[in-house]
C-alpha positions as CSV (number, residue, x, y, z in Angstrom):
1,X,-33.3,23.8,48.8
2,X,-31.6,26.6,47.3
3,X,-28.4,25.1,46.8
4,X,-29.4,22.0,44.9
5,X,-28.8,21.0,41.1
6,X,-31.0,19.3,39.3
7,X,-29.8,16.8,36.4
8,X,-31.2,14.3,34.5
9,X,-29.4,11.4,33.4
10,X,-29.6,9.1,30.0
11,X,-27.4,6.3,31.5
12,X,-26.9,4.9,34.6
13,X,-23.3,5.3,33.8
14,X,-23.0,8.9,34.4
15,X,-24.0,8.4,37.9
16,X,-21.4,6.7,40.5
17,X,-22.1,3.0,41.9
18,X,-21.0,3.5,45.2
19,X,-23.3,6.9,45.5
20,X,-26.3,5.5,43.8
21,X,-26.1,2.4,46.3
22,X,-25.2,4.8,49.2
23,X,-28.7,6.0,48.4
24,X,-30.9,2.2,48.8
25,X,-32.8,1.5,52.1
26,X,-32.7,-2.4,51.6
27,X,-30.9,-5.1,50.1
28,X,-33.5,-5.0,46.6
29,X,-31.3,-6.5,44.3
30,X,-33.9,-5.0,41.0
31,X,-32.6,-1.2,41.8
32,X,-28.6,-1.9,42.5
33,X,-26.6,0.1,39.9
34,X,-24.9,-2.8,38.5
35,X,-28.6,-4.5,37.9
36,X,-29.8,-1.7,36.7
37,X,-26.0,-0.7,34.7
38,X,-26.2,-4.3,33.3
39,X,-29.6,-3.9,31.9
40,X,-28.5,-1.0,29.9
41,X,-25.3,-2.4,28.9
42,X,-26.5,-5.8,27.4
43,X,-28.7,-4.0,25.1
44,X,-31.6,-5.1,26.8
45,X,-33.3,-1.8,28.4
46,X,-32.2,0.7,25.8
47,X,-34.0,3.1,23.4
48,X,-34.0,0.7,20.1
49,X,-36.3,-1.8,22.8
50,X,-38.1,1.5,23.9
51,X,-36.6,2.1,27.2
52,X,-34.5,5.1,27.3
53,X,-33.0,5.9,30.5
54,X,-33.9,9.3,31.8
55,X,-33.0,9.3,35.7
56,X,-33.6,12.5,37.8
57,X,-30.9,13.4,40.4
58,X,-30.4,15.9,42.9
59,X,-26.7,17.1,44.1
60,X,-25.7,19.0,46.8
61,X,-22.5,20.0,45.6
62,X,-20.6,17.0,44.6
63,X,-23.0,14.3,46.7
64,X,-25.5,12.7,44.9
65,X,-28.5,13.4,47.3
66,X,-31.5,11.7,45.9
67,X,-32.2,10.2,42.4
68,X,-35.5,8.9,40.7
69,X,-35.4,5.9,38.7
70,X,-36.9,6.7,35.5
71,X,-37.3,5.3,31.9
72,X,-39.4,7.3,28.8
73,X,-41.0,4.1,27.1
74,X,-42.4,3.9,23.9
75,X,-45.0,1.3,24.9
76,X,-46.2,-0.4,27.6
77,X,-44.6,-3.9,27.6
78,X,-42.5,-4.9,30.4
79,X,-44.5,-3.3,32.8
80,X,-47.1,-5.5,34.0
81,X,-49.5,-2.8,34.8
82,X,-51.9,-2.9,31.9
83,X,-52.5,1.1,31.0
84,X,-53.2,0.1,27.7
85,X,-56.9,1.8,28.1
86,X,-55.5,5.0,29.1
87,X,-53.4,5.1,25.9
88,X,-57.0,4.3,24.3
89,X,-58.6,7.2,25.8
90,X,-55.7,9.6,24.7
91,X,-56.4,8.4,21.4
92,X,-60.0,9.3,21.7
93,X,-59.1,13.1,23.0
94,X,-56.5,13.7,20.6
95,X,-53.4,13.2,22.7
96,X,-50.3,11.5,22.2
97,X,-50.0,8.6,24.6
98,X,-46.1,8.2,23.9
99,X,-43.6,8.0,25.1
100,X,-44.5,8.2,28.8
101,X,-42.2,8.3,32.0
102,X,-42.4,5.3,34.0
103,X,-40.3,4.4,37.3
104,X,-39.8,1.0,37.8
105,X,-37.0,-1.6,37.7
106,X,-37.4,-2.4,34.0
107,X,-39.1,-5.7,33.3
108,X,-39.8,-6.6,36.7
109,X,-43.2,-6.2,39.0
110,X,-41.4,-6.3,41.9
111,X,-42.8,-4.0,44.6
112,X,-40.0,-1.8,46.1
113,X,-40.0,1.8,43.6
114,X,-39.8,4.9,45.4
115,X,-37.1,8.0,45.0
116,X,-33.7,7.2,46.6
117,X,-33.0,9.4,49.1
118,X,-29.6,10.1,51.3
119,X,-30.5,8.9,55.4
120,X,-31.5,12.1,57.0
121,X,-32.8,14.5,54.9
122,X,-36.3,15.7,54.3
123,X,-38.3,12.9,52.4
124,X,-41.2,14.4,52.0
125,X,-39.6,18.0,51.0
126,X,-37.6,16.3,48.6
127,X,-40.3,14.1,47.1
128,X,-42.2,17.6,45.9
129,X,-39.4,18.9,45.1
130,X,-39.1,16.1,42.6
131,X,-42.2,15.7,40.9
132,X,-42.6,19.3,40.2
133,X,-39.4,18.8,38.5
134,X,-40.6,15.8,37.0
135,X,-44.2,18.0,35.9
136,X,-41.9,20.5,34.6
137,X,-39.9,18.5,32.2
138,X,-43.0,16.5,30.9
139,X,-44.2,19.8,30.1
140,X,-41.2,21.0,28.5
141,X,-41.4,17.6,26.4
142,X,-45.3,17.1,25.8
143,X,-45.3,13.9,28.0
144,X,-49.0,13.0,29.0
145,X,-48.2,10.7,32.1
146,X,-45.9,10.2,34.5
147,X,-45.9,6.7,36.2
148,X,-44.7,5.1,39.0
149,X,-45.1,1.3,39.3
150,X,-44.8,-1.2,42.5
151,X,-44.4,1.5,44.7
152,X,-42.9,1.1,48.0
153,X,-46.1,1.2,50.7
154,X,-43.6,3.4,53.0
155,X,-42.7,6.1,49.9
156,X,-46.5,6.0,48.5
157,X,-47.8,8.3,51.5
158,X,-45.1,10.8,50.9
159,X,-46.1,10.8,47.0
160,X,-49.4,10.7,47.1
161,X,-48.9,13.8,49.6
162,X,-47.6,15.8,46.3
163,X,-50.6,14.8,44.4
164,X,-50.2,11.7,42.8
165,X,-53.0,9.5,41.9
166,X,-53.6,6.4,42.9
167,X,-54.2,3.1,41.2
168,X,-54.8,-0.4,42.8
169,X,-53.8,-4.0,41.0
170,X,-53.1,-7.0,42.3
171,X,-50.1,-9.8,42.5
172,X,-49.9,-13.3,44.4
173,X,-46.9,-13.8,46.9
174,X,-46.6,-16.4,49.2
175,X,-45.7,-15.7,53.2
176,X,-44.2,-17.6,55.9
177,X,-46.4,-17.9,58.9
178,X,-44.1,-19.7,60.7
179,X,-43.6,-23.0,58.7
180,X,-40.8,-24.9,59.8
181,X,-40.7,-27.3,56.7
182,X,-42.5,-28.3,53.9
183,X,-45.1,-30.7,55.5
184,X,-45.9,-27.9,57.4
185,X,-46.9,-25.8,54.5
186,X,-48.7,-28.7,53.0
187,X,-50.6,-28.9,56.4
188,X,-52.1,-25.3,56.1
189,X,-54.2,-26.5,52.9
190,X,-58.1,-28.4,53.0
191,X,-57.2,-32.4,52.7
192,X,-58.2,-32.4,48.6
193,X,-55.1,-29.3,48.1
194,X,-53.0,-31.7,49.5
195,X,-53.9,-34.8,47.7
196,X,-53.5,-32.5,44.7
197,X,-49.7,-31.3,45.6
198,X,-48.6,-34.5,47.1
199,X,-49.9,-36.1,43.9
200,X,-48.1,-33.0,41.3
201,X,-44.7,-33.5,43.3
202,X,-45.1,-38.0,42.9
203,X,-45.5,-37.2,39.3
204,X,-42.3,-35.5,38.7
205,X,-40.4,-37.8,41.4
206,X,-41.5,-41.3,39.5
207,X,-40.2,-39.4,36.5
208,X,-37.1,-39.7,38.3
209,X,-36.3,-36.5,38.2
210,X,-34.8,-34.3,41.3
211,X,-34.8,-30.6,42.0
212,X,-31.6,-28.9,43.5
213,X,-31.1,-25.3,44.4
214,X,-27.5,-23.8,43.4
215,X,-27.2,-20.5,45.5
216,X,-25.4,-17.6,44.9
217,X,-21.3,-17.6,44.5
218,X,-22.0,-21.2,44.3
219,X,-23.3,-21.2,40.9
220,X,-21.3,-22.5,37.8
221,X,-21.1,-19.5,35.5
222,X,-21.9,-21.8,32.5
223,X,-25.3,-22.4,34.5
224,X,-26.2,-18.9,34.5
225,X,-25.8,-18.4,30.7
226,X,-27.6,-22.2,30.1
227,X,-30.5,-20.4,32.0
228,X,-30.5,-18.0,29.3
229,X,-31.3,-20.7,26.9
230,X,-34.5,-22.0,29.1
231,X,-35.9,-18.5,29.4
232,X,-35.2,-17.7,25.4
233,X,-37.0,-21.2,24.3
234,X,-39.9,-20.8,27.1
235,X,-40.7,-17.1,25.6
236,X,-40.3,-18.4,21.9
237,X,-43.0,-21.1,22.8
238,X,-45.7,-18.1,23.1
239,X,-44.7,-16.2,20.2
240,X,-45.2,-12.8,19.7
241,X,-46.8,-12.8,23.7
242,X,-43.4,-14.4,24.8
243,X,-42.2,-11.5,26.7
244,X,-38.7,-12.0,25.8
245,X,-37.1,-9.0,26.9
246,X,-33.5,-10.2,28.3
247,X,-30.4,-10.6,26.3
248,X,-28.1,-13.0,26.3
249,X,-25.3,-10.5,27.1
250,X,-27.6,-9.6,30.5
251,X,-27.1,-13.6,31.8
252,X,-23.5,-13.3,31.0
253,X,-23.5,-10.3,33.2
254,X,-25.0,-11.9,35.9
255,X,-22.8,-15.3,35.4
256,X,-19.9,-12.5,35.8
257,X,-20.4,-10.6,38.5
258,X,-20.2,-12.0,42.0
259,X,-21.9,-9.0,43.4
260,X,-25.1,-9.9,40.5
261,X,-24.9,-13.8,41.4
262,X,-25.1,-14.1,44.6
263,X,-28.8,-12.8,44.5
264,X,-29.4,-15.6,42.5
265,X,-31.0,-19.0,43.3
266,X,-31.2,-21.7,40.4
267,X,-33.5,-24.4,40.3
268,X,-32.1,-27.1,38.7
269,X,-33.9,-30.2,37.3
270,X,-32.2,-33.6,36.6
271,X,-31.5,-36.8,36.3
272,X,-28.2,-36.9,37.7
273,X,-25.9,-34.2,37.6
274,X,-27.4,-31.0,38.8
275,X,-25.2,-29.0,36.0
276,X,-27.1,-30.6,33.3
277,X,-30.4,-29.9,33.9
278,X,-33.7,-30.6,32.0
279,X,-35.2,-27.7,33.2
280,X,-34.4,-24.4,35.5
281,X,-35.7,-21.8,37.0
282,X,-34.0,-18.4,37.9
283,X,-35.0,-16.7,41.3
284,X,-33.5,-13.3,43.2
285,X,-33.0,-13.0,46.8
286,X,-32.7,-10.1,48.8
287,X,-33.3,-9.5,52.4
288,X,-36.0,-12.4,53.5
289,X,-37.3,-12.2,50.0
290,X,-37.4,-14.5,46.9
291,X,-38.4,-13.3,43.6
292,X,-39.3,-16.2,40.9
293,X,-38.4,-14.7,37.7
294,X,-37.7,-17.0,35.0
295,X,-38.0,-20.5,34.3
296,X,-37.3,-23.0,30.9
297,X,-37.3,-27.0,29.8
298,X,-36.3,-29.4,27.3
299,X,-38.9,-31.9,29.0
300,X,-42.6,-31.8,28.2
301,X,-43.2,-33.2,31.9
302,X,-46.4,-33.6,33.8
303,X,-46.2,-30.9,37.4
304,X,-42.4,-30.5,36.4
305,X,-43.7,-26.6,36.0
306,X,-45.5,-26.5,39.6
307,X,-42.3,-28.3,41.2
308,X,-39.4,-25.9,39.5
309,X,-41.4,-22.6,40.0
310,X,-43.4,-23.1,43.0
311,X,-42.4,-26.1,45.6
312,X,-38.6,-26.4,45.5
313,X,-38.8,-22.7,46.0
314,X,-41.3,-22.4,49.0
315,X,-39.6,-25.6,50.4
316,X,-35.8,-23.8,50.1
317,X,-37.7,-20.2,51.3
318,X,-38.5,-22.0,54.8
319,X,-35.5,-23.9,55.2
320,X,-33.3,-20.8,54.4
321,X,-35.9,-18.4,56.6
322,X,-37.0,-16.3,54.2
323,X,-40.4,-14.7,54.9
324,X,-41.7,-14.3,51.4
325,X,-42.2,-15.5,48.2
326,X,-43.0,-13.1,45.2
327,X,-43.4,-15.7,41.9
328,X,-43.6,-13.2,39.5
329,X,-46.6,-11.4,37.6
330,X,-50.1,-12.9,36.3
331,X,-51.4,-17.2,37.0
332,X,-54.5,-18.0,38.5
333,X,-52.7,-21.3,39.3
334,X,-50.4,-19.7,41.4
335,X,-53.8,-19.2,43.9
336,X,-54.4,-23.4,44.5
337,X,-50.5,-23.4,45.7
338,X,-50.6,-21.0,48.7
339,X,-50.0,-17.5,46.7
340,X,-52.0,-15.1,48.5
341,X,-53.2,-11.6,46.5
342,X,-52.0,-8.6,47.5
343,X,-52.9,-4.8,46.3
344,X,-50.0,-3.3,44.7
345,X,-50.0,0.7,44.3
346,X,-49.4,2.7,41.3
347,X,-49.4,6.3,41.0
348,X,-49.8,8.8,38.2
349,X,-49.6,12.2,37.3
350,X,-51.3,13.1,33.9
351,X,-50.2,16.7,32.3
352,X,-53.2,17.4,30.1
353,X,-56.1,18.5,32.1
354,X,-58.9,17.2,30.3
355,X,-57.1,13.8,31.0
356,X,-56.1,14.0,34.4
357,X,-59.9,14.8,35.6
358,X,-61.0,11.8,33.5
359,X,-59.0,9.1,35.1
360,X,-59.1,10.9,38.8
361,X,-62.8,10.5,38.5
362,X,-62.6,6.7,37.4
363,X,-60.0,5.3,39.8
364,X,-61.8,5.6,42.9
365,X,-64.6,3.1,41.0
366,X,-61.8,0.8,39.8
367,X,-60.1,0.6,43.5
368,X,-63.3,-0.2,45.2
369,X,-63.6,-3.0,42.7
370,X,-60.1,-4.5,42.7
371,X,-60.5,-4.3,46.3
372,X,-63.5,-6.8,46.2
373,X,-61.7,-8.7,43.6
374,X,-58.7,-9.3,46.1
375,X,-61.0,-10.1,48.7
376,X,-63.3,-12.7,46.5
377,X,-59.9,-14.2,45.4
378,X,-58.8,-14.8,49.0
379,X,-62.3,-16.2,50.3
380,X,-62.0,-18.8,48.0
381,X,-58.3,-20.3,48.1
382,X,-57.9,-23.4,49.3
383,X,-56.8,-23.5,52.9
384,X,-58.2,-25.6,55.7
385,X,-60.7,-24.2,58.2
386,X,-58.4,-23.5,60.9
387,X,-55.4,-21.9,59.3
388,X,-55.8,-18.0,59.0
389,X,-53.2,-17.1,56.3
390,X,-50.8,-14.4,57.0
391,X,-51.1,-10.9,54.9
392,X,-54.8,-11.7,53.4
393,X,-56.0,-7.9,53.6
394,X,-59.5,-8.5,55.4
395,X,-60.2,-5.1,54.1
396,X,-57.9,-2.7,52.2
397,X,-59.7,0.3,51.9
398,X,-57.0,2.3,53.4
399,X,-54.9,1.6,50.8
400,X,-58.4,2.7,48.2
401,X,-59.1,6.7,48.0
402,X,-62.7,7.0,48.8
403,X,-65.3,7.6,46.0
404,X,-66.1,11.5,45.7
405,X,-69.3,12.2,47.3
């Protein structure tokens, strides 16, 4: 390891594309340079909104051999893992909460985070190398906590290896069994679900109103920037909890880029012309996944919500072959339409003693419980007797630390 350098990075921009890129195991559109580049460069993820970019990368010379994602944050929105009572608890000992280093692909709980490592070299060597890197600068700084979000299950091991802690939530996603249309899905569900969905989906077809995906390349530009308008009057409808984070310059980006829009699917509803819709939603594909993002209307419209968000997708998902469905963070109603919950792993290193043995001691507690959550959740969604859902964890306790003692 001798002959690596160590540099951390306040943009994006002062790393190459096609090195950073070299460096992904997947098609995850959420950690692509250009998402990532764009999110910086449309003012959206940058230190006035409490995001300042703060990646970790190791070189070999002039080759960019691994990089961790990293932001320092001034708060806690746009993460969707709710630390907000460890910041209470720092506040009780005397410790300064913020800012804190989080890895994630700003504003999005999609699982996938992990360091990017060049194929072949030592993962797990490199990975410790890293986070006592990472210890080392929060020191330096006085940062309390280090925290990775929607980790990848395959990096997790390798992390939690080099002493990470270990933190269980929860998110819905929807998988493919093996559907081969709609009707099928529909058939998976006890006879009163389906009444229900076949009833949600009549409402919005006697309102004479159809649902088209526009995919990809495919898309006008202008529909990618109208989509911006949706999203900007859907948050402004919750007020201060809208969760408005995008700019506008970020959907021009992604109306401008080819290599941005062809992970996109558009859900346009209408009367008509599918390039004037009443309502839209915005989803990402990569690989066999679809990630539901962002949705808007001008129509206060019975189901419309259920049909845009959740059905036109899951319907498009089967015909295209994708295997999975992620509709973004939080809704209990996402449960009655086929959303299954999953764990999803976080893991955190604390710098302050005092703090670290606090929270160590409580997770283990709070796993065993989430587990039982997940599990309660799953018992009680509404499929018929016979169909045996794919991905229900029937137990997850390998993915729980066991309780000390």
């Amino acid at each position: 390891m001798a002959e690596l350098l160590a540099r951390w990075h306040r943009s994006i921009a002062e790393l190459p594309e096609q090195a950073w890129d070299g460096l992904l195991a997947d098609d995850l559109p959420f950690y692509r340079w250009r998402w990532l580049r764009e999110l910086e460069h449309s003012g959206s993820v940058v230190p006035r909104e409490g995001w300042q970019s703060c990646h970790l990368a190791l070189w070999r010379g002039e080759q960019l051999l691994a990089v961790a994602p990293l932001y320092l944050k001034g708060h806690s929105y746009g993460e969707f893992v709710f630390d907000q009572s460890f910041a209470q608890l720092a506040g009780q000992l005397g410790l300064r909460y913020y800012p804190k280093l989080v890895g994630m692909s700003p504003v999005s709980p999609v699982q996938g985070y992990r360091f990017l490592i060049a194929p072949g070299e030592d993962a797990a060597a490199l990975t410790a190398l890293m986070l006592e890197l990472i210890d080392a600068f929060c020191l330096e700084h006085g940062i309390l906590s280090c925290n990775f979000l929607y980790v990848d299950p395959a990096w997790r091991p390798l992390a939690e290896a080099a002493g990470c802690a270990v933190w269980i939530n929860q998110q819905s996603q929807w998988s493919n069994p093996g559907h081969a249309d709609f009707s099928d899905y529909l058939a998976s569900f006890n006879a009163n679900q389906r009444r229900n969905i076949r009833r949600e989906r009549k409402a919005v077809q006697e309102a004479g109103v159809q649902v088209t995906p526009l995919v990809g390349e495919a898309i006008p530009a202008p529909l990618v920037e109208r989509m911006h308008d949706f999203y900007a009057q859907h948050c402004a409808r919750w007020g201060p909890w809208g969760s408005k984070y995008l700019s506008e310059a970020f959907f021009a980006a992604l109306a401008a880029d080819p290599g941005l829009r062809r992970h996109l699917v558009l859900f346009s509803a209408h009367r008509g012309d599918p390039g004037e819709p009443l309502a839209m939603s915005l989803c990402v594909r990569g690989g066999d996944h679809l990630w539901g993002r962002y949705w808007g209307s001008d129509v206060d419209l019975d189901c419309l919500h259920f049909e845009v968000c959740y059905y036109a997708p899951i319907a498009w998902a089967i015909e295209t072959g994708l295997a999975h469905f992620d509709p973004g963070a939080g809704g209990s109603h996402k449960r009655r339409r086929g959303f299954v919950a999953q764990p999803r792993v976080s893991l955190h290193r604390w710098s302050d003693p005092r703090f670290d043995t606090i929270l160590r001691n409580w997770l283990p507690g709070a796993n065993a419980a989430m587990a039982r959550e997940i599990e309660a959740i799953n018992a009680e969604l509404p499929f018929n007797a016979a169909y045996d859902p794919p991905h229900v964890p029937q137990s997850i306790a390998t993915a729980v630390p066991p309780a000390p003692g």
